[in-house]
Each structure stands twice: as C-alpha cells, then as structure tokens.
C-alpha positions, 0 to 999 in steps of 0.5 A: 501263148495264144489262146483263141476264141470266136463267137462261131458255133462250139465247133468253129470258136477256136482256131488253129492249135494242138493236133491241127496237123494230124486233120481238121477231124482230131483238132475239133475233137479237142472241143467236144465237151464244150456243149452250149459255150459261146465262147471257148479256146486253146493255147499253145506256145508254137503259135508265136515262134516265127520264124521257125514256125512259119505261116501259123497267122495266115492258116488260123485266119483261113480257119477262122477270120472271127477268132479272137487272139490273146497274147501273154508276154514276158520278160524277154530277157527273163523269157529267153533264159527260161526257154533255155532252161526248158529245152535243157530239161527236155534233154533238147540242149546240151550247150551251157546257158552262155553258148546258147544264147550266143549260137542259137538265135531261136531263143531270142526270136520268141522274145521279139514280140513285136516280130511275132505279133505284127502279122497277127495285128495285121491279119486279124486286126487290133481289136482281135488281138490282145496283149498282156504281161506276165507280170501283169497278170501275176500281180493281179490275176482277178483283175487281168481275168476280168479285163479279158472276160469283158473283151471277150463278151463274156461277164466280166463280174463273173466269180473267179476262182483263187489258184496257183498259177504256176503250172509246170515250173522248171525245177530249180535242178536239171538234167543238161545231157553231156558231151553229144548225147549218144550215152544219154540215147543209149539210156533210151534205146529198147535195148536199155530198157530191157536190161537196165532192170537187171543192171545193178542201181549203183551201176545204173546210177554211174551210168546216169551220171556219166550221161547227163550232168545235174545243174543249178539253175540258180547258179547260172550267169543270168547277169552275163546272160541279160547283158547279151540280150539287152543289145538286142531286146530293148530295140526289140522292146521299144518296137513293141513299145510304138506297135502297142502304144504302151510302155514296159520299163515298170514291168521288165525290170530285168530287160532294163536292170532296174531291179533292186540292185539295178541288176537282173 
C-alpha cells in the first residue's frame, strides 16, 4: 500500500489515488476536510501492481514531484496466497489456490517488490520513498507509527492511539464460484432480483450451492503452494534485499521456512 504525502498546500499534499481517473476535481474532493493539516495522505493497493497497472510512478511524479511515498510489504509468499483469497472472495477467481498461482502470474507480480518499487526510487528518490514490513509493524505499531511520523515532519512523540489493526480480514470461509460462473451471474442478473424473493429459501439455498462451493481456507496446500513460490520469491527477496540495503529472513519466516516446524 502507498500512502502519500507532500509538504504542498491540503490541496496538493497528496498524490494520485482513489477516483483520480474520474478528474483532477473529484480526486481533490476526497481532501476537503483536511483544513490547516500540513500533512495528509491516501493509499491504495492499485499504486504497486506493475505491470498490470502501468505508468502509475510516472503520472503521481507529474502531480506531484514533492510527495512523499510510504510503502507496506509483506510476506511474499504469504501476501500472494492471500491475494488469491481475496479475489476468490470477490467471486473474481474460480480456480483452486494450486492452478492459480501456476496459471496466473499476476498474484506473484505484486509480491516482487523490488519490480514495483524501483521506479518509484528512481522517480522520486530514496529519501521520498519509504518501506516497511507488515511484521514489522505488527510487532510494534507505536514504534513503526513514531518512526513514520519523524520521516514525515510531523511530532514523532505525538500519543497514539492503541487499535486493531486488522481491518477487512478474509473470512476463515469463502464463497469460490463453480464451474465458469454463469449460475453465479445468473444470482446477480435484475432478473433474479425480482423473483428470487419469491423463490422459496430451501430452493434459493440449492441454488446457492450449486453456484458457488463454501471453501476453508485453513485447509488449503500453502505448503505446496509456498514451495511454488519460493523459486521465484527468494531471487526476487534477494533483489529487494541489495535495492534496500537490509535483510528479511527474520521477518519472512514463510518465504524461507523458518517457521517453528521449518515449515510455512
């Protein structure tokens, strides 16, 4: 996630992101209650997803050469799977966790850090561009929120609120849609929703099931899954590991199966 951040007047502190597309305008808008703030910013995922979105670095350097990136990485193979999980739960992926990862190389294009961030570095500059673990900020929130708040210029002893920070987790549960999906579109075609009140529950439950299959998550094959990823994450790891001048075997224990059982 990229959350941005200039020194430029509440209008212009932020760069490129949520509803940019629909004009400058509407992007803006999203700031209107930021009043005096010196500092403000935004995030969104789609910022770090090259090369399915391209020319993202090059349009937010236009806007705004001054802003100030924030980068939040995770676990790659860990990141990957959950990405997977993610688009079966917004009935976006239809194939089992295996035949994804082997068919679809976008999931693991995410996790190669080092791809996504380098233009960023070499846009804006190392000193503009900030990254951090997921574990790292997990273990430590007060700390990590401290560290970001003195890069940014803003009071680094400033109280922080405790919270959860797990926001929008991936139910342990998920809808995976079946076969090519067209039962499942059916469910959300105008013509459903007019009868489907009047379809009895035991009927519409069937017909539930015959759309889209309940999965458990916890019973996947991460560890066939991690050994997939691995040939391509820990050349990746170690690229990201020479761009950032730091090491992450303590942190990802799954990239490199360090885990307690030595296992993901």
């Amino acid at each position: 996630v990229f959350s941005c951040t200039s020194a430029k007047t509440a209008s212009r502190e932020v760069v490129e992101g949520w509803g940019f597309w629909r004009g400058l305008e509407h992007y803006l808008a999203i700031f209107e209650g930021a009043g005096e703030a010196r500092v403000v910013g935004e995030s969104s995922t789609n910022y770090s997803k090259a090369p399915k979105m391209s020319g993202v670095p090059q349009r937010i350097v236009e806007f705004d050469p001054e802003a100030k990136l924030l980068y939040a990485m995770r676990d790659p193979v860990e990141r990957t799977i959950s990405h997977y999980w993610h688009a079966v739960g917004q009935r976006k992926e239809r194939r089992d966790l295996i035949t994804a990862l082997l068919e679809e190389p976008h999931y693991r294009e995410v996790s190669h850090y080092a791809m996504q961030l380098e233009p960023y570095l070499r846009l804006f500059g190392a000193d503009r561009v900030r990254a951090l673990t997921f574990e790292a900020l997990i273990e430590d929130a007060a700390r990590e929120l401290r560290a970001i708040f003195e890069w940014l210029g803003v009071d680094p002893g400033v109280e922080i609120e405790g919270g959860d920070l797990h926001e929008n987790p991936t139910p342990e549960r998920v809808e995976r849609v079946r076969g090519e999906g067209r039962l499942d579109a059916f469910r959300d075609s105008a013509f459903w929703n007019r009868i489907g009140p009047l379809v009895p529950a035991p009927i519409r439950r069937w017909g539930r099931g015959l759309a889209a299959e309940r999965v458990d998550r916890s019973r996947a094959d991460v560890a066939s899954a991690a050994e997939i990823l691995r040939p391509f994450q820990l050349p990746e790891t170690a690229h990201l590991g020479r761009l950032l001048g730091r090491s992450f075997e303590a942190e990802w224990t799954t990239l490199y199966g360090s885990g307690e059982d030595g296992t993901p």
